[in-house]
C-alpha positions in Angstrom: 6.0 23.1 48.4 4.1 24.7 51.5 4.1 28.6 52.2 2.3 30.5 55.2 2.4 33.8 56.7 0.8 34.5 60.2 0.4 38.3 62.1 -0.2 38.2 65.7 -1.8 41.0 67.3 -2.5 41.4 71.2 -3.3 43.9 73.3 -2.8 43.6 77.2 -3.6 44.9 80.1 -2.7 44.2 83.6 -4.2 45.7 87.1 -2.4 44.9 90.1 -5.4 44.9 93.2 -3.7 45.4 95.7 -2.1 48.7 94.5 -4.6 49.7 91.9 -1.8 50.1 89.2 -3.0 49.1 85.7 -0.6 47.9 83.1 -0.9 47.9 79.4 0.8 47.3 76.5 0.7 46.1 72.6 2.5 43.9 70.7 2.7 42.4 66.9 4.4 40.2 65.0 4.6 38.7 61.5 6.6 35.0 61.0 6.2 32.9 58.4 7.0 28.9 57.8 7.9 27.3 54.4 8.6 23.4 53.1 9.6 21.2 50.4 9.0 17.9 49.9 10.4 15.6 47.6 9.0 11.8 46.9 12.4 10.2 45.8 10.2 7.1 45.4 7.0 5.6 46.1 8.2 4.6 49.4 10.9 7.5 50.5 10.4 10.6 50.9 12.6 13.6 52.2 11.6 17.6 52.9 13.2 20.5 54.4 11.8 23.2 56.4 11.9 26.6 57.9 9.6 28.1 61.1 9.3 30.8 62.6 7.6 31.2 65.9 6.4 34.4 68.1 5.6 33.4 72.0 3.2 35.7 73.8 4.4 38.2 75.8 3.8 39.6 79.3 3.7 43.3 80.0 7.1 44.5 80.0 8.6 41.2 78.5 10.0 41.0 75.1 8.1 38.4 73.3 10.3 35.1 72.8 11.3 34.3 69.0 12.5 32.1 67.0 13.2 30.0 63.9 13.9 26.0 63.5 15.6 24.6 60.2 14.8 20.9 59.8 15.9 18.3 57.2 14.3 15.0 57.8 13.4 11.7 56.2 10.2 9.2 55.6 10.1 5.2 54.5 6.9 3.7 54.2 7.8 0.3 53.0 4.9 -1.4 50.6 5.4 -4.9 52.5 4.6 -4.2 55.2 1.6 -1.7 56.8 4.8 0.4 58.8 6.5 3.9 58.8 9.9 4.9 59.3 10.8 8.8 59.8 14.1 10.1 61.0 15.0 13.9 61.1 17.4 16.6 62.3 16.8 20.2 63.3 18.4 23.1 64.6 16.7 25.9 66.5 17.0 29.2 67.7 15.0 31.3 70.2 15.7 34.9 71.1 14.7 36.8 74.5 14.4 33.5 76.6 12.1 34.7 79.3 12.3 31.6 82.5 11.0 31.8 85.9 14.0 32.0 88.4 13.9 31.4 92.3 15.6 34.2 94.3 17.1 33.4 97.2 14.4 34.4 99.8 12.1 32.3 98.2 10.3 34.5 95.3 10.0 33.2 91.9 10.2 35.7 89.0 10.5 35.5 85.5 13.9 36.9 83.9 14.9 37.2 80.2 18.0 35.6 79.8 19.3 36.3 76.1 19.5 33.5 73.1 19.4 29.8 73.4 19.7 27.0 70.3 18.7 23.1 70.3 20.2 20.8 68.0 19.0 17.5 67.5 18.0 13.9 66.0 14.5 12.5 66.1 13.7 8.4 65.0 10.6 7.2 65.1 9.5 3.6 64.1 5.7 2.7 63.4 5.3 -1.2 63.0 2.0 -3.1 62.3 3.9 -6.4 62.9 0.6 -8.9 62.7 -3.1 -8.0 62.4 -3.5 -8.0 66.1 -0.5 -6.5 66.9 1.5 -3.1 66.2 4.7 -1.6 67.5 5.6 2.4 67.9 8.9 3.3 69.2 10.8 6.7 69.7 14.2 8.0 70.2 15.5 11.7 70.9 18.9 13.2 71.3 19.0 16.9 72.2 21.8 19.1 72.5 20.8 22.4 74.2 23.3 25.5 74.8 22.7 29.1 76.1 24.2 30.7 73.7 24.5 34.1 75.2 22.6 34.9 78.5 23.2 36.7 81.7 20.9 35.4 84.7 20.7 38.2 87.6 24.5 38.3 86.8 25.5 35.7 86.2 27.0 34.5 83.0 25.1 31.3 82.4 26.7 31.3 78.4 27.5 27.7 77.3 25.1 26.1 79.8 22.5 23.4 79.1 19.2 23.9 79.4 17.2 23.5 82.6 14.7 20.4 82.9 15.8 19.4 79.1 16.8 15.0 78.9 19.9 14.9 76.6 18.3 11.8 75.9 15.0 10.2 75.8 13.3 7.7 74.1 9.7 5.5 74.1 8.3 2.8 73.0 4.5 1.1 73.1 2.8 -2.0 71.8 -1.0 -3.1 71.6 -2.6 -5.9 71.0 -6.4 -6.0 69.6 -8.7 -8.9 69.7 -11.4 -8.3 67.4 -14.8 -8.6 67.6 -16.8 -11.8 67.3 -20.6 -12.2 68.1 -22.2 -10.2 70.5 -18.4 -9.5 71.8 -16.8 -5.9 71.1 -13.1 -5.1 70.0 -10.7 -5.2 72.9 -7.4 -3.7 72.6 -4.5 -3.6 75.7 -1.5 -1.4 75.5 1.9 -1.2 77.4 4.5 0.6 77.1 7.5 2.7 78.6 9.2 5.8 78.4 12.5 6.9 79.4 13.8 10.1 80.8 17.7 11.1 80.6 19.3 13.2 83.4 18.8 16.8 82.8 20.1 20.0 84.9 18.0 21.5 87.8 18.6 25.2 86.9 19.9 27.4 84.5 23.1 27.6 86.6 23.7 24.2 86.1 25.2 24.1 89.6 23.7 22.8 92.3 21.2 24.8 94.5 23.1 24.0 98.0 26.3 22.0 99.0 25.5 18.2 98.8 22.9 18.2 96.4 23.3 17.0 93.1 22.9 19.4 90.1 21.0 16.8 87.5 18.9 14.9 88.1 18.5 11.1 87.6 17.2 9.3 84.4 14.1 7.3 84.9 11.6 5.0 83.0 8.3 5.3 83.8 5.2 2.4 82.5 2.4 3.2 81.4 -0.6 0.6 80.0 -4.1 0.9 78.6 -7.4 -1.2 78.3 -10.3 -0.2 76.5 -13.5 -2.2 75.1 -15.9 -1.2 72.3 -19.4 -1.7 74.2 -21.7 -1.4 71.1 -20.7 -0.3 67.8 -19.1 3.3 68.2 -19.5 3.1 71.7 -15.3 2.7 73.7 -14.8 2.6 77.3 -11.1 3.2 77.8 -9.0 2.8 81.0 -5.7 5.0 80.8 -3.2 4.5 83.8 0.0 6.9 83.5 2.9 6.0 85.7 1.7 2.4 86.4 4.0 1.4 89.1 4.0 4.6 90.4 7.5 5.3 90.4 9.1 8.6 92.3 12.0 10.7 91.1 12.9 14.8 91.8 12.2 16.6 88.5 12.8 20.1 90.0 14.8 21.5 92.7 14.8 25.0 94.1 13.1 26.3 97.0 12.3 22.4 97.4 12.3 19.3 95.8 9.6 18.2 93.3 8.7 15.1 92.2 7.0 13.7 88.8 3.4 13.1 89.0 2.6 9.6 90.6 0.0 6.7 89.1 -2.6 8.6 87.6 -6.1 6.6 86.3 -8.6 8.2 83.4 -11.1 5.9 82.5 -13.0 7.5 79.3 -15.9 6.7 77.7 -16.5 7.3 74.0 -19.5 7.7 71.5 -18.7 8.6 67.7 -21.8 10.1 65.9 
């Protein structure tokens, strides 16, 4: 069994330059967070747990709270190097602050009432030879406003903006070791896919002939890297490797997901 209690104190202040108004205000908070775990063998495992979370505020914002329940469970099978988890969870947040276009063009941030996720988490972690290992994800999540009122409108029973119903990933590497005067080199490829999700939190579209969702997508990503001398990597990250387009966001314009990206890294562990 785990216990913790956290306080959050802040103290802000705000000046606006071009009208010299300074803004202040305080705010603080206590939550707490608790687990069990039980070992029901050597190689299962459940736990419950309970959160609570406080957001940061703005001046003249409520801070956003809330609390998640979650029930999950973990198989670490002896025969194999591997682990298994699966969970489900429920949470809560209170005084949803979002930013929301207005219809000349201004984006500002409204608080929009109470909101609760439910959902179902699976992930699989696979050492299937020596050389080569397996992780793969899956996530459903149900999102609802459950009471909320955006500049009017009653946006109640909605689903979140920008939130994939569904979404899942999965990624494999294979490592040849070293030999000789040869480092470790180790390749990676994977992919991840992204369910349709709402635009807004009107979860209407934004002008007549324009769709409301957006589309799903699966996006590639892959990795290189090489151990130069011992504790020495130089790693080659590309994100989006075929550089595919899709509208993520749409408001005062359409925006798309970020497009290839390269990071090449190199590593020394003292």
């Amino acid at each position: 069994m785990t216990f913790g209690l956290r306080q959050d104190f802040l103290d802000l202040s705000e000046t606006n330059n071009f009208t010299g108004v300074t803004e202040s205000d305080d705010f603080s908070e206590t939550s707490l967070r608790a687990a069990l775990t039980y070992k029901v063998t050597d190689e299962i495992s459940t736990y419950a747990s309970y959160v609570e979370s406080v957001a940061p505020p703005t001046i003249g914002i409520e801070p956003e709270r809330g609390d998640q329940i979650e029930f999950g469970i973990k198989y670490a099978p002896r025969a194999i190097n591997a682990l298994f988890s699966a969970s489900i969870y429920e949470l809560n947040r209170t005084d949803i602050t979002i930013p929301v276009a207005l219809p000349g063009g201004a984006i500002v941030q409204q608080t929009i009432g109470e909101n609760r996720v439910r959902g179902f988490d699976f992930e699989a972690k696979v050492d299937v030879t020596e050389r080569f290992s397996l992780t793969a994800a899956y996530a459903y999540t149900d999102t609802e406003v459950t009471n909320g009122v955006v500049f009017g409108t009653d946006v109640t029973g909605n689903e979140f903006a920008s939130v994939p119903t569904n979404s899942a990933s999965i990624w494999a590497t294979y490592t040849v070791p070293a030999q000789g005067r040869r480092g470790r080199f180790t390749a990676g490829l994977g992919g991840r896919y992204i369910g349709e999700f709402f635009f807004d939190a009107f979860n209407q579209p934004v002008a007549p002939g324009l769709s409301a969702r957006s589309e799903d997508a699966f996006i590639v990503d892959a990795s290189l890297s090489y151990e130069i001398v011992k504790d020495a990597e130089l790693s080659i990250f590309v994100s989006n490797l075929f550089d595919e387009q899709h509208v993520v966001g749409r408001g005062t314009a359409d925006f798309f997901n970020p497009g290839r990206e390269i990071a090449v890294t190199l590593r020394k562990s003292f």
